[in-house]
PDB file of N, CA, C and O in Angstrom:
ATOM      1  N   UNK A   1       0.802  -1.187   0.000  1.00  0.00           N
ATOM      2  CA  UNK A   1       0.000   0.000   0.000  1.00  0.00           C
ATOM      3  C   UNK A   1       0.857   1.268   0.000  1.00  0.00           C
ATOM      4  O   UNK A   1       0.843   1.949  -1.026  1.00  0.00           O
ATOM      5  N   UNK A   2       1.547   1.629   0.965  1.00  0.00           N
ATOM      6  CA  UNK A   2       3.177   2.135   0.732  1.00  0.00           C
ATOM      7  C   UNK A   2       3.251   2.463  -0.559  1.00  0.00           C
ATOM      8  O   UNK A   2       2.987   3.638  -0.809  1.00  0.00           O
ATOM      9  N   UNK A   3       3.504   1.840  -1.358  1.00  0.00           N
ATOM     10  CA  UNK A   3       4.122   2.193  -2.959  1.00  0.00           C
ATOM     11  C   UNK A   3       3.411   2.790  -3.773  1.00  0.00           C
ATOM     12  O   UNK A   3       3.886   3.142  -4.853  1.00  0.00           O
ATOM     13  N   UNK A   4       2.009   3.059  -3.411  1.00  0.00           N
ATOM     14  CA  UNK A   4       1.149   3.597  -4.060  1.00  0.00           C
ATOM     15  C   UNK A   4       1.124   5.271  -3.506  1.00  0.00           C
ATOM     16  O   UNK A   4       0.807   6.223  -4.219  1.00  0.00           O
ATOM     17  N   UNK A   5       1.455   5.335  -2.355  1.00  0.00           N
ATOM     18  CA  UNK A   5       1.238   6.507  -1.929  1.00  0.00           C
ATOM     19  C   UNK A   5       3.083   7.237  -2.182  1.00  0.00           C
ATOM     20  O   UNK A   5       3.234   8.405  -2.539  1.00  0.00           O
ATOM     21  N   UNK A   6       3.683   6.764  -2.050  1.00  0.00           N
ATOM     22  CA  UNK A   6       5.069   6.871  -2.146  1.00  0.00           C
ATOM     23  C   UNK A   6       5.917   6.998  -3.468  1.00  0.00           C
ATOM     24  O   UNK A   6       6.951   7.643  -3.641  1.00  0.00           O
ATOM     25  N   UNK A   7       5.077   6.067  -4.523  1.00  0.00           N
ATOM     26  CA  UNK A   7       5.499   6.006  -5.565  1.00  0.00           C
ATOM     27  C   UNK A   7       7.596   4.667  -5.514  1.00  0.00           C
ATOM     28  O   UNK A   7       8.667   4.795  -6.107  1.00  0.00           O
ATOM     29  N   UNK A   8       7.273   4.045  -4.890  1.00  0.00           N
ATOM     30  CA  UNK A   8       8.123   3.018  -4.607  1.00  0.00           C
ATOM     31  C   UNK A   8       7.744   1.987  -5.423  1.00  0.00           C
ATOM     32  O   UNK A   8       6.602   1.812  -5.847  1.00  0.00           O
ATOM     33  N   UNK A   9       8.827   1.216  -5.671  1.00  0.00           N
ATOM     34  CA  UNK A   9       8.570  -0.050  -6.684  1.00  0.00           C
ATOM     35  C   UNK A   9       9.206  -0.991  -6.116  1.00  0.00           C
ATOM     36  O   UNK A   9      10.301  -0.558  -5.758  1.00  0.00           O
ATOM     37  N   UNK A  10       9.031  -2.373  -5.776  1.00  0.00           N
ATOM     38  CA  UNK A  10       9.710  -3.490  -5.249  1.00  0.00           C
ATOM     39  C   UNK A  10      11.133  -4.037  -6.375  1.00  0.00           C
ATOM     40  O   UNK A  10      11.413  -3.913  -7.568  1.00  0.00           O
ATOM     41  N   UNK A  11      11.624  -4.549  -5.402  1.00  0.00           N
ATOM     42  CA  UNK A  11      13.090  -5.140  -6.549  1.00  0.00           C
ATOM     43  C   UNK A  11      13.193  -6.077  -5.530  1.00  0.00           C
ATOM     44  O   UNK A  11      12.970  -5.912  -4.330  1.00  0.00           O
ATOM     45  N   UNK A  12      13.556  -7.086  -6.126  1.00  0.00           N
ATOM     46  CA  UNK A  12      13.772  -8.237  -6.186  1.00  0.00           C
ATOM     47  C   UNK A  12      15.431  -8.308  -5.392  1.00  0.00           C
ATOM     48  O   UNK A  12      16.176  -9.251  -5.658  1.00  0.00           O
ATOM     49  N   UNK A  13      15.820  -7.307  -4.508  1.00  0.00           N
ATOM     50  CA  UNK A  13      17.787  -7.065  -4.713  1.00  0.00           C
ATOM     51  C   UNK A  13      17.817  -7.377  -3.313  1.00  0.00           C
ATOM     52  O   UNK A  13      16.923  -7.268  -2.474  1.00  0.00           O
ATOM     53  N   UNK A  14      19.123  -7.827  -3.192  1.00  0.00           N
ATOM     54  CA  UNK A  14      19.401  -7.978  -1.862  1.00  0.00           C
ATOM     55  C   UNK A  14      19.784  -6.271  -1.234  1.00  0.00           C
ATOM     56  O   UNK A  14      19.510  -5.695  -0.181  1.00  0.00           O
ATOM     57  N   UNK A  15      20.373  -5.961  -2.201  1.00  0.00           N
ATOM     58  CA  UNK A  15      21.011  -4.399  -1.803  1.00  0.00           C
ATOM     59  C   UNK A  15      20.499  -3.606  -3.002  1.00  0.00           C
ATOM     60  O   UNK A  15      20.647  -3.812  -4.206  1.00  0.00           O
ATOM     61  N   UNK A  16      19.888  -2.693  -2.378  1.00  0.00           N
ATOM     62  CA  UNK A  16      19.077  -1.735  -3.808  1.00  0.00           C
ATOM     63  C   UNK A  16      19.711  -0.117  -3.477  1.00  0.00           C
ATOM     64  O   UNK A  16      19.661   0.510  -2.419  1.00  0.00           O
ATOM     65  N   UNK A  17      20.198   0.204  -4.548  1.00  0.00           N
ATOM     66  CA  UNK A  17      20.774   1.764  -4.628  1.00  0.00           C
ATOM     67  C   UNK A  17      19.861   2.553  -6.098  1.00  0.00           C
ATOM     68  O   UNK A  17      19.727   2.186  -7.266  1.00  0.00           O
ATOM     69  N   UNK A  18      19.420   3.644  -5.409  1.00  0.00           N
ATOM     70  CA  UNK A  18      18.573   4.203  -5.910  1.00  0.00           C
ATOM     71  C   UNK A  18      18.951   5.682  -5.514  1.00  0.00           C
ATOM     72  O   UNK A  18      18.324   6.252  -4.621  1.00  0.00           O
ATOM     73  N   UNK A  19      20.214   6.430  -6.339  1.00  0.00           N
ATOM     74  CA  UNK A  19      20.471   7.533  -6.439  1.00  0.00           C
ATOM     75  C   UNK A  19      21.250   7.481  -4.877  1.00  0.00           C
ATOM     76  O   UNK A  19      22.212   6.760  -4.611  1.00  0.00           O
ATOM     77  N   UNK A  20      20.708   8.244  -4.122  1.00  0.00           N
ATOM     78  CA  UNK A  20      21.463   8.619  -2.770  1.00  0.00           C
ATOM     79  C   UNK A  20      21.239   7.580  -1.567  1.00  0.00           C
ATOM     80  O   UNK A  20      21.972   7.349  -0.606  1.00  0.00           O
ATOM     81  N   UNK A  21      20.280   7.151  -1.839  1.00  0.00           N
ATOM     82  CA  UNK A  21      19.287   5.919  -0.866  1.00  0.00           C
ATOM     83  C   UNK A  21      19.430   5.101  -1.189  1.00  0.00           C
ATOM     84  O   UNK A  21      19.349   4.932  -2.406  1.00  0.00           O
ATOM     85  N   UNK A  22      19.793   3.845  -0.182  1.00  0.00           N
ATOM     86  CA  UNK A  22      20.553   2.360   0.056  1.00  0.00           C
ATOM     87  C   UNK A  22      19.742   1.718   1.001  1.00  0.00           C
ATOM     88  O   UNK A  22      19.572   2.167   2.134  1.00  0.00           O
ATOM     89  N   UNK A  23      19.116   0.439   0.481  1.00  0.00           N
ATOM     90  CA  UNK A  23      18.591  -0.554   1.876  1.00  0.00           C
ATOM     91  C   UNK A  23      18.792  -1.426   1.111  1.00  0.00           C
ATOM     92  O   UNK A  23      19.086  -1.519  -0.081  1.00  0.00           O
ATOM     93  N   UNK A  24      18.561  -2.211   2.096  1.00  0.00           N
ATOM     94  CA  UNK A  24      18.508  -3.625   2.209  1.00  0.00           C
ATOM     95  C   UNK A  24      17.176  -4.482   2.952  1.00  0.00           C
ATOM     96  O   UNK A  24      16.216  -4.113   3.627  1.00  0.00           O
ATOM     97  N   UNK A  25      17.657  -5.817   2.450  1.00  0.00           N
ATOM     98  CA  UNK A  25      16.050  -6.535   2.647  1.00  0.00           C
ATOM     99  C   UNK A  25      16.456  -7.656   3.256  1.00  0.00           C
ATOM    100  O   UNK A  25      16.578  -8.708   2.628  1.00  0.00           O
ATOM    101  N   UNK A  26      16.764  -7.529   4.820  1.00  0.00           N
ATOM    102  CA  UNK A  26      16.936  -9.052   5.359  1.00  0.00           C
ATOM    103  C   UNK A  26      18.545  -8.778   6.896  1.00  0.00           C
ATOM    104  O   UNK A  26      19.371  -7.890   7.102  1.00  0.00           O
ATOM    105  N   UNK A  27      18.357  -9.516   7.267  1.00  0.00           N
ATOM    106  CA  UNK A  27      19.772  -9.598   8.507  1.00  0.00           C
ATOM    107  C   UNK A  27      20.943  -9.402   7.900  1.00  0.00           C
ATOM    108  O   UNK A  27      21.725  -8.465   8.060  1.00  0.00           O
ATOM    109  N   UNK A  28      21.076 -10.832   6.812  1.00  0.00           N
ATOM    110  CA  UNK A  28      22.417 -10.647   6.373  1.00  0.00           C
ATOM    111  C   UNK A  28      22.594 -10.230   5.009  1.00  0.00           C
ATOM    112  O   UNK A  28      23.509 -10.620   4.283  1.00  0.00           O
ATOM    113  N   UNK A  29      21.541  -9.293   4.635  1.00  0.00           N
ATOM    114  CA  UNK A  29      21.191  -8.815   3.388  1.00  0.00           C
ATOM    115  C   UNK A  29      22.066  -6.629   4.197  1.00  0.00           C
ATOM    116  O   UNK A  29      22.400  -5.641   3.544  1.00  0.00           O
ATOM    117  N   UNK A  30      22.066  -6.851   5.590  1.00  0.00           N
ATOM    118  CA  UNK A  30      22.498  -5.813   6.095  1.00  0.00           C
ATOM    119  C   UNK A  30      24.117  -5.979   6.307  1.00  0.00           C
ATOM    120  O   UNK A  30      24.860  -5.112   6.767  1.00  0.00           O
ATOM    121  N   UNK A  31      24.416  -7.024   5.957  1.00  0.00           N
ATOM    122  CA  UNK A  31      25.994  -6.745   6.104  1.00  0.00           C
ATOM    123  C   UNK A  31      26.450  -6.670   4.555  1.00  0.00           C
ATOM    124  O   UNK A  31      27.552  -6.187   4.294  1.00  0.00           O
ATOM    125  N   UNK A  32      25.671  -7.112   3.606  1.00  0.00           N
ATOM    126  CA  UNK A  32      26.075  -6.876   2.694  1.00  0.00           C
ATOM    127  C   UNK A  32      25.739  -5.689   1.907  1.00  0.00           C
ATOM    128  O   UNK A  32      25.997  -5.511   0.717  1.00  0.00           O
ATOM    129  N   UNK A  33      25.116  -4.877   2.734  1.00  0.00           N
ATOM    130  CA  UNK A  33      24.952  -3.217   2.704  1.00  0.00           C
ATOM    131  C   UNK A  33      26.160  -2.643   3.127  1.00  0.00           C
ATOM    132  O   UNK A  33      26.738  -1.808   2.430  1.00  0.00           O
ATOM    133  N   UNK A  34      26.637  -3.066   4.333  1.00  0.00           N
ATOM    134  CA  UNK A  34      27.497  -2.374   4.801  1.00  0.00           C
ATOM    135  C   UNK A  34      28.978  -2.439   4.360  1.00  0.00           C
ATOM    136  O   UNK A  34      29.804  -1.527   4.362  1.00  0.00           O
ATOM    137  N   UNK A  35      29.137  -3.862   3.945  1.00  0.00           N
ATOM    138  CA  UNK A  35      29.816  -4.018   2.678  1.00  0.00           C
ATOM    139  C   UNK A  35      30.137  -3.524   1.084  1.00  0.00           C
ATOM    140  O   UNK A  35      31.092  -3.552   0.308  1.00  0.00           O
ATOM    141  N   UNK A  36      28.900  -3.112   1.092  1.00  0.00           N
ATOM    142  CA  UNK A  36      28.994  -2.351  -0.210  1.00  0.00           C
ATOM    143  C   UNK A  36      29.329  -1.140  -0.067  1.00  0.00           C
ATOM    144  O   UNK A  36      30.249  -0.602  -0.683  1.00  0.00           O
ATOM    145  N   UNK A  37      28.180  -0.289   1.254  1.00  0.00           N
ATOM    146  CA  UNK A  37      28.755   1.177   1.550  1.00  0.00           C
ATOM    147  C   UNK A  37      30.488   1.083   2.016  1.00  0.00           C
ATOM    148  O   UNK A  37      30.886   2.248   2.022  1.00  0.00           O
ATOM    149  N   UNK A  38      31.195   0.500   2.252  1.00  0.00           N
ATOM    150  CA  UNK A  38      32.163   0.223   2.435  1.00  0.00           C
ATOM    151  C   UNK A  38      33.398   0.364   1.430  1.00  0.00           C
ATOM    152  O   UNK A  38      34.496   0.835   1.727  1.00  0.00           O
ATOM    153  N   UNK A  39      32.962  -0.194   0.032  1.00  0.00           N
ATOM    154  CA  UNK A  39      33.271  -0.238  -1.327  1.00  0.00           C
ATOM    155  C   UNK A  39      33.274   1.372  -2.053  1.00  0.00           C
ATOM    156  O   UNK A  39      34.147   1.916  -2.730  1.00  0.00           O
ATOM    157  N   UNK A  40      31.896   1.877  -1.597  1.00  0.00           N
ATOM    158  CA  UNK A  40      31.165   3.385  -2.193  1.00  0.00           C
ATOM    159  C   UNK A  40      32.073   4.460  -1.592  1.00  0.00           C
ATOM    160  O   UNK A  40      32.543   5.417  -2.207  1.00  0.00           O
ATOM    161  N   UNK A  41      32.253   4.162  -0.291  1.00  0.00           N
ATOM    162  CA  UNK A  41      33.144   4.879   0.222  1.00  0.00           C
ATOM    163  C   UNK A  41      34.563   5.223   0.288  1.00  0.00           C
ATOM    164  O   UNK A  41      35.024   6.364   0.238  1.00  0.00           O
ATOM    165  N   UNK A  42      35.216   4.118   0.407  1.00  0.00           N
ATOM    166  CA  UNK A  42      36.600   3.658   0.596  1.00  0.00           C
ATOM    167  C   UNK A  42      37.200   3.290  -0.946  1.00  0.00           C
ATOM    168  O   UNK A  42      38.325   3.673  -1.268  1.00  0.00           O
ATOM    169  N   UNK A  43      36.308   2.479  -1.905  1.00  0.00           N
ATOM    170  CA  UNK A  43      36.685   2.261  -3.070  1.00  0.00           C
ATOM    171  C   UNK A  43      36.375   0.055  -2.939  1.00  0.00           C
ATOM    172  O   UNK A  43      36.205  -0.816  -2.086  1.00  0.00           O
ATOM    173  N   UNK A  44      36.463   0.180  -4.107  1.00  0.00           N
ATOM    174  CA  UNK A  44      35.658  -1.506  -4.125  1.00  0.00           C
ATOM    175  C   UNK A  44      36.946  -2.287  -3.716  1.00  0.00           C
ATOM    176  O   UNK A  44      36.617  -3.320  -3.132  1.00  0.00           O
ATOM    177  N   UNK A  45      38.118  -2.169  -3.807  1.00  0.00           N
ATOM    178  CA  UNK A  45      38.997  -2.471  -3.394  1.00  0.00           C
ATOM    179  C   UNK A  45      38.813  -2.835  -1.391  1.00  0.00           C
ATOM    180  O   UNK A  45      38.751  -3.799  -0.628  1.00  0.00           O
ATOM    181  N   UNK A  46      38.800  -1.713  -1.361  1.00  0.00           N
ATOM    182  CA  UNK A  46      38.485  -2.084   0.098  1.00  0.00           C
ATOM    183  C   UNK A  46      37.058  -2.780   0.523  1.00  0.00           C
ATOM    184  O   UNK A  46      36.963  -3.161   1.690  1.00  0.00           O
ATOM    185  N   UNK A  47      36.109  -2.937  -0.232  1.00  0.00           N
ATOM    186  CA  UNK A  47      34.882  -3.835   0.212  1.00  0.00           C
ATOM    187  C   UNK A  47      35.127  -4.789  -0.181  1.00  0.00           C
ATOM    188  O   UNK A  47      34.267  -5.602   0.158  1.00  0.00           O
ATOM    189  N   UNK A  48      36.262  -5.424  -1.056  1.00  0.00           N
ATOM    190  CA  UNK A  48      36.286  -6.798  -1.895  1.00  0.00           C
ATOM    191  C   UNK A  48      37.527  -7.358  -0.536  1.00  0.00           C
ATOM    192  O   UNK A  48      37.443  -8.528  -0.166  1.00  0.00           O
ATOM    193  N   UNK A  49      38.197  -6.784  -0.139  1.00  0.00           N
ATOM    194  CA  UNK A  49      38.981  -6.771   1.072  1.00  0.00           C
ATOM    195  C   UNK A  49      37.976  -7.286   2.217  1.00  0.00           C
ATOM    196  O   UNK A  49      37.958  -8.491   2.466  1.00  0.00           O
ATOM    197  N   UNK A  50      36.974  -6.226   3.059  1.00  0.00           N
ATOM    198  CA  UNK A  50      36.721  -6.658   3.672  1.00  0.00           C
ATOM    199  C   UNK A  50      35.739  -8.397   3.565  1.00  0.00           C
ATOM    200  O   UNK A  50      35.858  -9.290   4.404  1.00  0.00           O
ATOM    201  N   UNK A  51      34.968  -8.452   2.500  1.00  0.00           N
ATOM    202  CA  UNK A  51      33.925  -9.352   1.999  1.00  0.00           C
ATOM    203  C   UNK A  51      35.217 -10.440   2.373  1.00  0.00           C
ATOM    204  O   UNK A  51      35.060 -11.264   3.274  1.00  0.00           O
ATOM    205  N   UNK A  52      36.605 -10.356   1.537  1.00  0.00           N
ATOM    206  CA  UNK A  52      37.254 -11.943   1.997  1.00  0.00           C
ATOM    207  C   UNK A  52      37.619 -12.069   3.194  1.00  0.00           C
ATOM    208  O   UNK A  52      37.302 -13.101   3.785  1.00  0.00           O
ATOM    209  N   UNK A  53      38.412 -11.011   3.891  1.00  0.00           N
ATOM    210  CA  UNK A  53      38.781 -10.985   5.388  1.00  0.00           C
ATOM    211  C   UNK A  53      37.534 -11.842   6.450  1.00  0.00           C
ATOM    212  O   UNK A  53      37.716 -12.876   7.093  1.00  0.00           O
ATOM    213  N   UNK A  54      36.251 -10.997   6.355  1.00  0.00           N
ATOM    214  CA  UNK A  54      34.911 -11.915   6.426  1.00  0.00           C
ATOM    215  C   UNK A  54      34.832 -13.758   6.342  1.00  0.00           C
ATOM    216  O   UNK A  54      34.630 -14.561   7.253  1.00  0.00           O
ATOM    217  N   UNK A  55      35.006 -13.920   5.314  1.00  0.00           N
ATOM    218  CA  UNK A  55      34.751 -15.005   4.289  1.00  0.00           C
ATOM    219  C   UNK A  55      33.579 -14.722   4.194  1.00  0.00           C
ATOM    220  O   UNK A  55      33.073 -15.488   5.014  1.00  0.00           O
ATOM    221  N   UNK A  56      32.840 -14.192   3.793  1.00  0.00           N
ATOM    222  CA  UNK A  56      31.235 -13.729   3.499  1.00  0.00           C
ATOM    223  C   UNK A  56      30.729 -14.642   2.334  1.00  0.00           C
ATOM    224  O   UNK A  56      31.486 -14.798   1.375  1.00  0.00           O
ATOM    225  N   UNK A  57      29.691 -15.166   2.341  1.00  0.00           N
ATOM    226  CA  UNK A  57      29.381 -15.795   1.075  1.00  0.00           C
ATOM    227  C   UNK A  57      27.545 -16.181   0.919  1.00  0.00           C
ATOM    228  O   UNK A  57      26.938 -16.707  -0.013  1.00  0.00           O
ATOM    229  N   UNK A  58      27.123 -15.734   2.063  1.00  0.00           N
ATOM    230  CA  UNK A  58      25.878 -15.696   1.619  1.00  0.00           C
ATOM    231  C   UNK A  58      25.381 -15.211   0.243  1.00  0.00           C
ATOM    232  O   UNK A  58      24.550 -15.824  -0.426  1.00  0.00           O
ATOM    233  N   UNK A  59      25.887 -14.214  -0.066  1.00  0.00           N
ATOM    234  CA  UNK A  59      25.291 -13.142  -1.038  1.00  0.00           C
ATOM    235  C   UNK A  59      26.692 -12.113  -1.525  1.00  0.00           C
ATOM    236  O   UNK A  59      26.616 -10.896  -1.691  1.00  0.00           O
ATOM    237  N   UNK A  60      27.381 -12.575  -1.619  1.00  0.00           N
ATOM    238  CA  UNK A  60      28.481 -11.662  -1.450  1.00  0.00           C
ATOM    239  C   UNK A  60      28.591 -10.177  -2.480  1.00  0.00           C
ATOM    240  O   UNK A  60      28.179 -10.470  -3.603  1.00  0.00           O
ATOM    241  N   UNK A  61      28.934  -9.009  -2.416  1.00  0.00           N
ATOM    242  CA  UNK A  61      28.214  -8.407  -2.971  1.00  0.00           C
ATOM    243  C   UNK A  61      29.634  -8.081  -4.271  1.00  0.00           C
ATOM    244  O   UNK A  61      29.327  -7.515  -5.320  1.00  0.00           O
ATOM    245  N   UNK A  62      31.162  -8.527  -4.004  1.00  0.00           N
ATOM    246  CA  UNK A  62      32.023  -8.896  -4.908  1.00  0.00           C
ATOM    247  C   UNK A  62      32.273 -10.272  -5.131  1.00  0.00           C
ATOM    248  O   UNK A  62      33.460 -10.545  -4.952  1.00  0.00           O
ATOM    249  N   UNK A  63      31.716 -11.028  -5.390  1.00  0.00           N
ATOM    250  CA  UNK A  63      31.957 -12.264  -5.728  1.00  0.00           C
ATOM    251  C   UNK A  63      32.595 -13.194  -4.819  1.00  0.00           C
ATOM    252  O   UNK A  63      33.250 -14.081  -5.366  1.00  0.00           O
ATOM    253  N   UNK A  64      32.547 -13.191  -3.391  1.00  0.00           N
ATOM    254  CA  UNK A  64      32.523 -14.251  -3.013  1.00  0.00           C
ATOM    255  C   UNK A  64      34.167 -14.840  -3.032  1.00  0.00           C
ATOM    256  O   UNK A  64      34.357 -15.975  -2.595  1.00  0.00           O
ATOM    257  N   UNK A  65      35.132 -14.177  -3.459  1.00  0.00           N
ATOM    258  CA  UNK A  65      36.377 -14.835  -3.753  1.00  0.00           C
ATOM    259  C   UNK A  65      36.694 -15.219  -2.647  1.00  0.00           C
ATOM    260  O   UNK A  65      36.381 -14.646  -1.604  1.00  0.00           O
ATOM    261  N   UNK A  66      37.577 -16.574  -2.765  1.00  0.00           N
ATOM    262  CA  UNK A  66      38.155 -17.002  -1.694  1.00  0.00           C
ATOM    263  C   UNK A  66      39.971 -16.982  -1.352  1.00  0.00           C
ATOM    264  O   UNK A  66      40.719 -17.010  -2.329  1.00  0.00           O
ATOM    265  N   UNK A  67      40.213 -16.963  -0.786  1.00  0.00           N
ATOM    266  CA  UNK A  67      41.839 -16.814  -0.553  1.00  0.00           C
ATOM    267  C   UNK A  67      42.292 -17.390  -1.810  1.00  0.00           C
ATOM    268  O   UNK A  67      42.482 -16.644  -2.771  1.00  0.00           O
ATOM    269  N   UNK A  68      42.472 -18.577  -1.894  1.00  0.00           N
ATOM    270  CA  UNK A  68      42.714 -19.721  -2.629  1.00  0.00           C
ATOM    271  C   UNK A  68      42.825 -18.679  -4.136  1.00  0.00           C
ATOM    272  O   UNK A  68      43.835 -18.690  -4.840  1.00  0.00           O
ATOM    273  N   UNK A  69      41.691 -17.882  -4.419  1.00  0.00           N
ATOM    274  CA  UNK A  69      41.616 -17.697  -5.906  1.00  0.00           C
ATOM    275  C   UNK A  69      41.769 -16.211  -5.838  1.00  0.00           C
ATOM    276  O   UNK A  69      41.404 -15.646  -6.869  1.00  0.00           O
ATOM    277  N   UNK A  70      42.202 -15.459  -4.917  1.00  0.00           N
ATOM    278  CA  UNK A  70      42.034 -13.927  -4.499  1.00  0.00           C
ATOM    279  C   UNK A  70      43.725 -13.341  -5.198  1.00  0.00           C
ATOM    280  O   UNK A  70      44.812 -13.790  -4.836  1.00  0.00           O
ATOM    281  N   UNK A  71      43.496 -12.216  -6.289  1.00  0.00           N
ATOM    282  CA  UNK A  71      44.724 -11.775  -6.595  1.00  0.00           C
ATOM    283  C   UNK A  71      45.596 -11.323  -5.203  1.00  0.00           C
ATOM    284  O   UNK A  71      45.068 -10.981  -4.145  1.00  0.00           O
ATOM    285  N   UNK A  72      46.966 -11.400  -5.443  1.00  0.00           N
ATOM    286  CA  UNK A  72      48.003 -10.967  -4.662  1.00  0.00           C
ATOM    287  C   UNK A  72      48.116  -9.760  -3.990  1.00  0.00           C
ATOM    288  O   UNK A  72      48.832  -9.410  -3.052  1.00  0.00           O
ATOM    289  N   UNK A  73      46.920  -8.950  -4.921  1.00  0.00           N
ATOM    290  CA  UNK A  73      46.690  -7.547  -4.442  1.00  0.00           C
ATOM    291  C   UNK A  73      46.015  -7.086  -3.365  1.00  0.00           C
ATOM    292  O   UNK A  73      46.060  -6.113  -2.612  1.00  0.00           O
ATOM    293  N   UNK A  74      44.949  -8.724  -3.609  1.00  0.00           N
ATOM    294  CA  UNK A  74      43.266  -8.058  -2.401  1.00  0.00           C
ATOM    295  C   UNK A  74      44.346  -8.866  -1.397  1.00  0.00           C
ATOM    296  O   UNK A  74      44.451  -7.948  -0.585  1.00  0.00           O
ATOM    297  N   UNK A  75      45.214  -9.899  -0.865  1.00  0.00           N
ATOM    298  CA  UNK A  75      45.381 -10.594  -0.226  1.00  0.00           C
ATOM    299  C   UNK A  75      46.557  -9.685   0.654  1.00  0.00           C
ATOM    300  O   UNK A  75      46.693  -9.755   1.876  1.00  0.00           O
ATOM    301  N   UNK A  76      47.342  -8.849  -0.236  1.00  0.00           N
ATOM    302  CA  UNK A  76      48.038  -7.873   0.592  1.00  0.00           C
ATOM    303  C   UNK A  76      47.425  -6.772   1.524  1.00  0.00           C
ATOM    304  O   UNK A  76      47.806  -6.398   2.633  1.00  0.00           O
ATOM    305  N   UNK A  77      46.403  -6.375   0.785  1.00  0.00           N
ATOM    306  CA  UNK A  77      45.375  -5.108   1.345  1.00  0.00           C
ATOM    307  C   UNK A  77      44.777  -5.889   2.383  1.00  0.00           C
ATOM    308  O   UNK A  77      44.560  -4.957   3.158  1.00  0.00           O
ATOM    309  N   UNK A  78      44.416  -6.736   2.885  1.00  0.00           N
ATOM    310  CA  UNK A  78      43.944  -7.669   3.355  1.00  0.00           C
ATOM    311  C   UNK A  78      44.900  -7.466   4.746  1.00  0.00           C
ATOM    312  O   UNK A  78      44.757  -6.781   5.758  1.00  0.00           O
ATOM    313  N   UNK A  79      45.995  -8.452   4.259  1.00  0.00           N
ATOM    314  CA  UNK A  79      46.869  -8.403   5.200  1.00  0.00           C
ATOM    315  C   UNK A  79      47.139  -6.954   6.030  1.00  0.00           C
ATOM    316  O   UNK A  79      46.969  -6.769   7.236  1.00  0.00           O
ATOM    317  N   UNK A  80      47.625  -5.951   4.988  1.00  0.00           N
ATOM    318  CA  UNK A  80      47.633  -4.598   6.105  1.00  0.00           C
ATOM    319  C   UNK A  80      47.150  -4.125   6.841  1.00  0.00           C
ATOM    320  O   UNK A  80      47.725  -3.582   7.784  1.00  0.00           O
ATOM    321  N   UNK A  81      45.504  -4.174   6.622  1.00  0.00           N
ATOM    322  CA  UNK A  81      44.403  -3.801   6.977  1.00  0.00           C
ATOM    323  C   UNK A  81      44.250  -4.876   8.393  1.00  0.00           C
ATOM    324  O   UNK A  81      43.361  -4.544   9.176  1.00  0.00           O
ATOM    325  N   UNK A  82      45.063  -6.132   8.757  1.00  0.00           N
ATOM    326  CA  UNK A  82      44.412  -6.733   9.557  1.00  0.00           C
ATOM    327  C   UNK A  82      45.824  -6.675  10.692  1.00  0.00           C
ATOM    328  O   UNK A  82      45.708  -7.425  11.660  1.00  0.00           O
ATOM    329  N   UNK A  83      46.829  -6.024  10.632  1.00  0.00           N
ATOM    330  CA  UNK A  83      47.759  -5.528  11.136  1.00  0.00           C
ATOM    331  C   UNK A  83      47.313  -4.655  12.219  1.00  0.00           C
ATOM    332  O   UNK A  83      48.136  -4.030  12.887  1.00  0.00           O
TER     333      UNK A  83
END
């Protein structure tokens, strides 16, 4: 009913960005908000950092990489960051 008065449309997203405004739909649909604002902020570099440091993989909002397959780059940033 909301969307009618609001003019809102449902999406189907775990994480929906819509100009300046960011939500999310669910518990761990909220870390992968904060993950992303993380990315928006800092640069995706650093959200693809934190997402492996994590091991996040519900939904991951950079793919989920795992050590094993993670360039030398995210695995250094990684490392500093956990210094």
């Amino acid at each position: 009913m909301l969307h009618l008065l609001f003019g809102a449309e449902y999406l189907a997203e775990r994480v929906s960005r819509n100009g300046k405004l960011i939500s999310s739909a669910g518990v761990s649909a909220g870390i992968e908000l904060g993950i992303t604002l993380a990315g928006i902020i800092a640069g995706d570099s650093v959200g693809a950092a934190i997402e492996l440091s994590m091991e996040y993989s519900p939904s991951p909002p950079y793919g989920g990489v795992a050590a094993a397959q993670a360039s030398p780059e995210l695995i250094d940033l990684v490392k500093s960051r956990l210094r």
